[in-house]
SERO-4910 file (N, C-alpha, C, O; in steps of 0.05 Angstrom, whole numbers):
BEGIN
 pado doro    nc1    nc2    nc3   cac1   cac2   cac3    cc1    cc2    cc3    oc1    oc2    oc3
  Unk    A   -739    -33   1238   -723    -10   1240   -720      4   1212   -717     28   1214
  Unk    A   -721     -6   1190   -708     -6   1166   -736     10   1157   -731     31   1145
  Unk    A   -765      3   1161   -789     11   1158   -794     36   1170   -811     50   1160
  Unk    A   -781     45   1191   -790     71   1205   -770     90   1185   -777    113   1177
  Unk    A   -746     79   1178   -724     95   1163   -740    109   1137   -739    134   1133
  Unk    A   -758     89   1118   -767     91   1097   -790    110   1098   -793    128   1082
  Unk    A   -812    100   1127   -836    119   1131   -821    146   1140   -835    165   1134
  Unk    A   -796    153   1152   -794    185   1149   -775    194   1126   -766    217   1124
  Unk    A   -772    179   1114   -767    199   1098   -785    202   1077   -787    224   1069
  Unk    A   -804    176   1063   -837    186   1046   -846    212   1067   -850    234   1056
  Unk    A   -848    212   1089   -864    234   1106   -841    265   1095   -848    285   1083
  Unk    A   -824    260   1101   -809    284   1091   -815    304   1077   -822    291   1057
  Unk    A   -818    336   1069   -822    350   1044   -798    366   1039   -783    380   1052
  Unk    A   -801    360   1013   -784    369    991   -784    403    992   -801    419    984
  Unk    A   -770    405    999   -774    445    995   -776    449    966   -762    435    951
  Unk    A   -793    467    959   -793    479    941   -783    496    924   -791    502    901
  Unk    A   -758    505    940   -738    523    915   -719    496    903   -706    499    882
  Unk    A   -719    480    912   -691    456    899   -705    450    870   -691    454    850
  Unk    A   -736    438    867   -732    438    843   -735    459    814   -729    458    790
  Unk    A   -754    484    839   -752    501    821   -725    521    809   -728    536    789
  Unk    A   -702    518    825   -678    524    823   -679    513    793   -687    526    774
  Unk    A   -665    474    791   -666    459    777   -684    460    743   -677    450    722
  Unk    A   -706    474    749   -721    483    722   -710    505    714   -701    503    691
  Unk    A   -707    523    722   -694    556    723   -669    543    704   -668    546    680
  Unk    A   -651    529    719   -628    525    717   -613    514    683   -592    519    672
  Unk    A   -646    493    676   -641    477    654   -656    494    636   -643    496    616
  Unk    A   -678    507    635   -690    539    619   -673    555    602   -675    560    578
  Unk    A   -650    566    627   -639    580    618   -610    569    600   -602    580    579
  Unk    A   -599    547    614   -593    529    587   -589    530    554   -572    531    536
  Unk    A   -620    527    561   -629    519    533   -636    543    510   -642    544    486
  Unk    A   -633    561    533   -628    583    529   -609    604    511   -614    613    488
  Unk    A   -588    607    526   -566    615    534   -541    601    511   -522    612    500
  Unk    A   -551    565    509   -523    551    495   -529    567    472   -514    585    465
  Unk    A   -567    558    450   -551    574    424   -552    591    418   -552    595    393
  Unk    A   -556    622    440   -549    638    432   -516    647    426   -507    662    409
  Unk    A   -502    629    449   -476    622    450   -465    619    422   -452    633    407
  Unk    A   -476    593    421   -463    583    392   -468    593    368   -458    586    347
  Unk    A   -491    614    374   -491    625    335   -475    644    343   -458    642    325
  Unk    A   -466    664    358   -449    672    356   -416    676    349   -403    694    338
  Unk    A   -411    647    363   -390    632    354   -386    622    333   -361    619    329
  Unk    A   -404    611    309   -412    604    293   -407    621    275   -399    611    254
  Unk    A   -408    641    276   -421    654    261   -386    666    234   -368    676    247
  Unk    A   -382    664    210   -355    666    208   -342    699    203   -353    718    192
  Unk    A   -322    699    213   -307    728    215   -304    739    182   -300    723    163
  Unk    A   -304    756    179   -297    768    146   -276    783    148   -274    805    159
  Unk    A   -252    767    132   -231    787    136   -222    792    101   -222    778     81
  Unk    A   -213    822    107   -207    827     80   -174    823     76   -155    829     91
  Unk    A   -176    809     45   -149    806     39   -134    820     23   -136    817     -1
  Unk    A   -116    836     34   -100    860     16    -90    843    -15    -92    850    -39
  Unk    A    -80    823     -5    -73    806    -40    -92    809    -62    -85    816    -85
  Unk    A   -116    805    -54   -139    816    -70   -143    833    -94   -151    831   -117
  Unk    A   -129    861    -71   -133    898    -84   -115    897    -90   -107    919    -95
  Unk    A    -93    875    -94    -63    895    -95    -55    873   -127    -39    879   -145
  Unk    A    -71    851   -125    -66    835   -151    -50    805   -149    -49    789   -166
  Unk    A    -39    804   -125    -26    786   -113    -31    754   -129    -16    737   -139
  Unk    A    -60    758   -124    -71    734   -128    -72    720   -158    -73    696   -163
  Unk    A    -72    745   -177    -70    739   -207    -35    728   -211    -26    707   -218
  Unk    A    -25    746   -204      2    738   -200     17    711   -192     37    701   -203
  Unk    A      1    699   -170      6    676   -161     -5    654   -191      6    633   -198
  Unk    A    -28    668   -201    -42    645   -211    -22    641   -236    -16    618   -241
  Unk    A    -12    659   -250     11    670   -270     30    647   -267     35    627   -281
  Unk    A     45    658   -236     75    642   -227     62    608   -233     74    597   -251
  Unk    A     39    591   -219     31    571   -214     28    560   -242     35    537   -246
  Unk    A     20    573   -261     18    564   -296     44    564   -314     50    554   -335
  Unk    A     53    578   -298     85    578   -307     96    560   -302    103    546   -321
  Unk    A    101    550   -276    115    532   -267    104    507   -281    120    492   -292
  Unk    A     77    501   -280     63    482   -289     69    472   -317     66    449   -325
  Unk    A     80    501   -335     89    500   -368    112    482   -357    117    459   -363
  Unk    A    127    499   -336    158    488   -343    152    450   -328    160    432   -343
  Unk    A    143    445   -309    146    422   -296    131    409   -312    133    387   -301
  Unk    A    115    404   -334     97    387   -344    111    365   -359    110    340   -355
  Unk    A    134    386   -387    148    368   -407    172    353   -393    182    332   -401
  Unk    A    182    370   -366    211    351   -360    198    322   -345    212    301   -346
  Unk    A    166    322   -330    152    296   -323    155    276   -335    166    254   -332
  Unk    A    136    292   -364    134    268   -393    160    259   -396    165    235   -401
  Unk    A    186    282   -392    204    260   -409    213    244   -397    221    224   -409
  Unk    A    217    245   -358    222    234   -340    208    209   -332    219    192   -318
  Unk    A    178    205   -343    159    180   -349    171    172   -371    170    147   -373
  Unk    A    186    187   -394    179    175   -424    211    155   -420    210    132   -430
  Unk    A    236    164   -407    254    155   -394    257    127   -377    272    108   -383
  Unk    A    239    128   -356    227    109   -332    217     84   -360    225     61   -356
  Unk    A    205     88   -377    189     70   -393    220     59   -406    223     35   -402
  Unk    A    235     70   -416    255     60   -436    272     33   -421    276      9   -427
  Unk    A    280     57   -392    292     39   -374    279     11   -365    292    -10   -367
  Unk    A    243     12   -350    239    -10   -354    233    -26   -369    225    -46   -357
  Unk    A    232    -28   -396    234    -46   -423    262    -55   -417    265    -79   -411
  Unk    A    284    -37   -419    308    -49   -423    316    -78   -399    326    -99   -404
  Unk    A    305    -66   -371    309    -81   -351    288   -102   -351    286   -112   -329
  Unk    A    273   -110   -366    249   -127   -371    270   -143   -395    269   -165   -384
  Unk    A    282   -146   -412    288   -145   -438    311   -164   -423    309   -189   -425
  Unk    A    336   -149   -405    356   -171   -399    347   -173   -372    357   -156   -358
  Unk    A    333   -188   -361    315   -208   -341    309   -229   -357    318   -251   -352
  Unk    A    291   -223   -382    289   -247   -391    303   -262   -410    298   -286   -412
  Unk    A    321   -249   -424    350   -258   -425    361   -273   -411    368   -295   -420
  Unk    A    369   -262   -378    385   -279   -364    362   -293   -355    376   -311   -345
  Unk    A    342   -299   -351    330   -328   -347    330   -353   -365    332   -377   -360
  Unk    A    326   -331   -397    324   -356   -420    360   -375   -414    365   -399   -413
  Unk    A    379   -351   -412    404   -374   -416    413   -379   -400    436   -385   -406
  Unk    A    407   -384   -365    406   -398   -346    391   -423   -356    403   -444   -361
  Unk    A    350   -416   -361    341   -445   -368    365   -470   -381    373   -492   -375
  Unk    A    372   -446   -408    381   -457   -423    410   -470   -420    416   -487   -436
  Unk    A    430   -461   -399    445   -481   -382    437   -504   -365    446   -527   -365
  Unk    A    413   -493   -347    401   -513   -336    393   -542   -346    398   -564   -336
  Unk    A    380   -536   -370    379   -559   -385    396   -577   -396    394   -602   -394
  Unk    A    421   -561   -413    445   -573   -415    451   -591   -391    449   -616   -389
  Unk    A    458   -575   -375    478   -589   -343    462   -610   -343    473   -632   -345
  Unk    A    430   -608   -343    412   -639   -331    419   -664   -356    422   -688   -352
  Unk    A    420   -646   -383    424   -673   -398    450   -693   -394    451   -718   -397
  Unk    A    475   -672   -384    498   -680   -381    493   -701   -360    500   -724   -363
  Unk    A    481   -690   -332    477   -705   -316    469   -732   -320    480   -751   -310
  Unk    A    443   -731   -338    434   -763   -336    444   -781   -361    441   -805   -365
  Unk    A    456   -766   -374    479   -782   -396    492   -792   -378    486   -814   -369
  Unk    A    513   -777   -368    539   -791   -339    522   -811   -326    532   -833   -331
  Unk    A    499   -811   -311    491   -821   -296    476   -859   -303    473   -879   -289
  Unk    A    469   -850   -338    449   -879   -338    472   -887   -363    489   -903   -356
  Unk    A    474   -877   -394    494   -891   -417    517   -889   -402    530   -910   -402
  Unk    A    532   -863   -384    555   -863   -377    573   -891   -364    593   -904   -371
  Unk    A    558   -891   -346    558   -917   -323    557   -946   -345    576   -962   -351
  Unk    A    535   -945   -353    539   -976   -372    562   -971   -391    577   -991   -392
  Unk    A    572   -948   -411    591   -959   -428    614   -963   -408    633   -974   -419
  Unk    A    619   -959   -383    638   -957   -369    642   -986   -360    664   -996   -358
  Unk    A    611  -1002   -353    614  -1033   -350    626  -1044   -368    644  -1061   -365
  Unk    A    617  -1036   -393    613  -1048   -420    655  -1054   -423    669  -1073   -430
  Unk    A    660  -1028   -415    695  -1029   -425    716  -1054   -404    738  -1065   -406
  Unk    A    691  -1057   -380    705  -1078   -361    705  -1107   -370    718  -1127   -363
  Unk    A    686  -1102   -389    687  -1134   -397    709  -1140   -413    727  -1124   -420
  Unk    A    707  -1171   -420    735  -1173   -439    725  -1161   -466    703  -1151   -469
  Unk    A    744  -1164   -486    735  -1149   -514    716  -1174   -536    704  -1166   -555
  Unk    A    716  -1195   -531    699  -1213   -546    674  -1208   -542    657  -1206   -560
  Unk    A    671  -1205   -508    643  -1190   -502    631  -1162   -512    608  -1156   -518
  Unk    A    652  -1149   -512    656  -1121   -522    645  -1108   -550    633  -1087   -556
  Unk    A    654  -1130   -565    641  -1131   -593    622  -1153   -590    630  -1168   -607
  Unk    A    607  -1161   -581    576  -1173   -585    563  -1146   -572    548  -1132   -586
  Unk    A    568  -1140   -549    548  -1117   -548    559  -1094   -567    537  -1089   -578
  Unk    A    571  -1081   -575    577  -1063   -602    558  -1072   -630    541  -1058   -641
  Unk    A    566  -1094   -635    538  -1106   -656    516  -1104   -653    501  -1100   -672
  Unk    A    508  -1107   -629    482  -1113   -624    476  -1083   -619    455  -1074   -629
  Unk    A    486  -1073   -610    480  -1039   -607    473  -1020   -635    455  -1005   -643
  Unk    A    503  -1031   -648    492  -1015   -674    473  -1029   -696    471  -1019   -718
  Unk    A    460  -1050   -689    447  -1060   -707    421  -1047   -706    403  -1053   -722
***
């Protein structure tokens, strides 16, 4: 069944305007787009009255001006920003050095209390005959 389907339609003919339509169609295409697009392409010239009238020198004037005036209040506003961060660089490490430098204190305190503290504290429980043999022997 499937075979008689296939032999008519190979037997079939193709009319002849469908593909010549189809060539026509893609011709003119190729045609047609770039004439399209150089036209579109192509850029508009418009004249600018600022031009003839001086506008433009003027602007360039105002822009150099401003540029005089905004240049030195920058520098001094960088030269400022620099002072400030030295200063804030300056007490940072300040307050780190005399934190360290508590830190260390507190720890010596700590392990004084913690290791001589503790023994002279045995040392005072004993009786005093004992008291002075270890005192001698300590300061000797």
């Amino acid at each position: 069944m499937k075979l008689k389907q296939i032999e008519e339609i190979a037997t079939r003919q193709v009319p002849i305007w469908q593909p010549a339509l189809l060539v026509s169609l893609l011709l003119a295409g190729y045609i047609v787009v770039p004439l399209i697009s150089k036209k579109s392409s192509t850029p508009q010239k418009t004249v600018s009255s600022g031009s003839t009238l001086g506008v433009n020198t003027i602007k360039d004037q105002l822009n150099n001006g401003i540029h005089n005036v905004v240049k030195p209040a920058t520098d001094e506003i960088q030269k400022q920003a620099g002072v400030v961060l030295g200063i804030a660089q300056q007490t940072v490490q300040q307050t780190v050095q005399d934190v360290a430098s508590k830190s260390a204190e507190q720890a010596k305190e700590f392990v004084f209390d913690n290791t001589f503290g503790k023994v002279l504290q045995n040392i005072n429980t004993l009786p005093s005959d004992q008291q002075d043999l270890i005192k001698k022997a300590i300061c000797k």
